[in-house]
N, C-alpha and C positions, 0 to 999 in steps of 0.2 A: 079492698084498699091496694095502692097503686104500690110495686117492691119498687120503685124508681129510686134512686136518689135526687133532692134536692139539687138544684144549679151549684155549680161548685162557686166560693169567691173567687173573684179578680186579682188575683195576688202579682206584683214585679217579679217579674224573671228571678231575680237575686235572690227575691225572698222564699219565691217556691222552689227554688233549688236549695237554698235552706233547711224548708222542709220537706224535700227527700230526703235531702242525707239526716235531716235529726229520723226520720221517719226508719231509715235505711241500719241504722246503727242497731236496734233492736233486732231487726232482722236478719244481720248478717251473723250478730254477737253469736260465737260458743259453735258457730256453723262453717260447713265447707261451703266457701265463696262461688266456685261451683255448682253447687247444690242449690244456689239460691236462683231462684226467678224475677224476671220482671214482672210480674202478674204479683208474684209475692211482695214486690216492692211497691207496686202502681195501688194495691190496696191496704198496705199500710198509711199511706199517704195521703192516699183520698185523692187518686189522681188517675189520668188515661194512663195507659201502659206504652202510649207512643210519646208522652210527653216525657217519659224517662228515657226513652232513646232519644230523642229530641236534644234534651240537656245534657245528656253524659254518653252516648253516641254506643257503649257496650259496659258490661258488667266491668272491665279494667277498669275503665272510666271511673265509674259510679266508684268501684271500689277506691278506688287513689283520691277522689271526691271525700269521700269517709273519711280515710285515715290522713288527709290531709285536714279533718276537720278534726280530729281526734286530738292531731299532736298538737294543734294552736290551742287546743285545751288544756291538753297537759303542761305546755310552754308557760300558760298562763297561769296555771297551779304553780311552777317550781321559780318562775321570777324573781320571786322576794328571796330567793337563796343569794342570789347572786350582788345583792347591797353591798359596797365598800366600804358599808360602815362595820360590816361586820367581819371577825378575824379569818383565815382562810379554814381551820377547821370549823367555828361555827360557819360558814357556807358551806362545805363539804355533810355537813349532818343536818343542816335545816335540807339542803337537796333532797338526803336520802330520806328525811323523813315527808316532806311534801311531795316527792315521787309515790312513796308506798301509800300516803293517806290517798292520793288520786285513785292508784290501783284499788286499793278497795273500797271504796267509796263511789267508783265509777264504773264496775266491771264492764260493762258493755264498751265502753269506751276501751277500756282496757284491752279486750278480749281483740279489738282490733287493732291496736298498736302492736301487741305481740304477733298476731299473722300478717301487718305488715315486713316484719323481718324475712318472712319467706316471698314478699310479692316482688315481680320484677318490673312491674311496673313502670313508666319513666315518672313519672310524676312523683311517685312515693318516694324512690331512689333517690329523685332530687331533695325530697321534705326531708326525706333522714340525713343528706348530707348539709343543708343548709340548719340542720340542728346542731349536727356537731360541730358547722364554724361559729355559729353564734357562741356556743361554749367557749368554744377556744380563745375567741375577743376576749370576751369575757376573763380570761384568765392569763390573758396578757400574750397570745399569738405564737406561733412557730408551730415546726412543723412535730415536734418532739411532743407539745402540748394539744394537738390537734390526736395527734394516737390518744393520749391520757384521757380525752374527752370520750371518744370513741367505747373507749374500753370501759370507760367507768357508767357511761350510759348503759351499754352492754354488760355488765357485770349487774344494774341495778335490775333491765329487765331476766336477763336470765335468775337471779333469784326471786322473783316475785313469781317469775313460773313455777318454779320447784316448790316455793310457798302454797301454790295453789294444787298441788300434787300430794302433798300431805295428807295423811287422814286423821292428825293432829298438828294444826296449823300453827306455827310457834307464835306467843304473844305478840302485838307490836311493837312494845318498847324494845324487846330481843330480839325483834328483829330491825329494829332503826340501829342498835348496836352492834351487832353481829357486822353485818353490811356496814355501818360506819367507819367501824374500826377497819375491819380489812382494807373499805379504800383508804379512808386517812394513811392508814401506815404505810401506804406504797405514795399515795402523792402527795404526804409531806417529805420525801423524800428526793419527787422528780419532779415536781413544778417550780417551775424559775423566783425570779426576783426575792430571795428570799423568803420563801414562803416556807422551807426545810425547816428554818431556826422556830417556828411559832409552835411552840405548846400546843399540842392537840386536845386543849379540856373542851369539856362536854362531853364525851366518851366516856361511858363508865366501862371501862375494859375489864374490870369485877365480876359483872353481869355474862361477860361473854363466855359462851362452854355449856 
């Protein structure tokens, strides 16, 4: 019996770039980006190993490819935080709680959002900065609130790392609170329009410690 594989489908361009990177995300997760192959990637994917160079031209590529797929994941997870109907600390804690249900809930995605912070990538560089203007709209612009974004994203994944460093993982409500509260209490203090005067409930500040 023949070890051949069958004719592969006729997939759009879009779509089989698609699935590389859904393909690619398993394979790069928890691993050095270097250490990975296109041969590793081309049969994950059920594909020639020239048609990955083809579409994403080297492993940068492919990689800023991922984690550009990664973060419109995540963007997509934390959206609802950001409703005006809701008060500026309830968005500050639906964030932090739909940022960490993503982390784990999504490790592989996750695992390359976090080594995005060390890629230099052009493309990455640009997704990470066209994520903290979007925040900043969002919270009403300038350049004082564009740092707060910054930092509070950065605050969110640097603890979800240490989270995953543990060899006792603290609860998740402890940790939606812990992480809430610290940001709330610094940016009900520095984001504009009045946001300082509003009550920070939903915090149970009790729990923290």
């Amino acid at each position: 019996m023949s070890g051949r594989r069958g004719p592969r489908t006729r997939l759009a361009p879009e779509l089989r770039k698609a699935q590389i990177v859904e393909a690619s995300i398993t394979v790069f997760a928890g691993r050095d980006p270097s250490s990975v192959t296109f041969e590793e990637i081309a049969e994950a994917a059920g594909v020639s190993r020239a048609l990955v160079y083809n579409y994403f031209g080297d492993r940068g590529g492919l990689l800023a490819a991922v984690c550009l797929h990664c973060f419109d994941h995540l963007d997509a997870a934390i959206a609802p935080a950001f409703d005006r109907a809701l008060r500026p600390a309830e968005q500050a804690k639906e964030w932090v709680t739909r940022y960490l249900s993503f982390a784990l809930d999504n490790p592989d995605e996750w695992s390359m959002i976090a080594s995005a912070t060390a890629s230099q990538h052009p493309a990455v560089q640009d997704a990470r900065r066209e994520r903290v203007r979007t925040i900043t709209e969002r919270w009403g612009g300038g350049p004082e609130v564009r740092v707060l974004a910054a930092a509070f994203s950065g605050l969110l994944q640097a603890g979800m790392a240490e989270q995953d460093e543990l060899d006792e993982p603290l609860e998740f409500e402890k940790l939606v609170n812990l992480l809430g509260v610290l940001a709330w209490k610094g940016l009900g203090q520095l984001i504009p329009a009045g946001i300082a005067t509003v009550s920070p409930r939903g915090f149970d500040s009790s729990r923290v410690g």
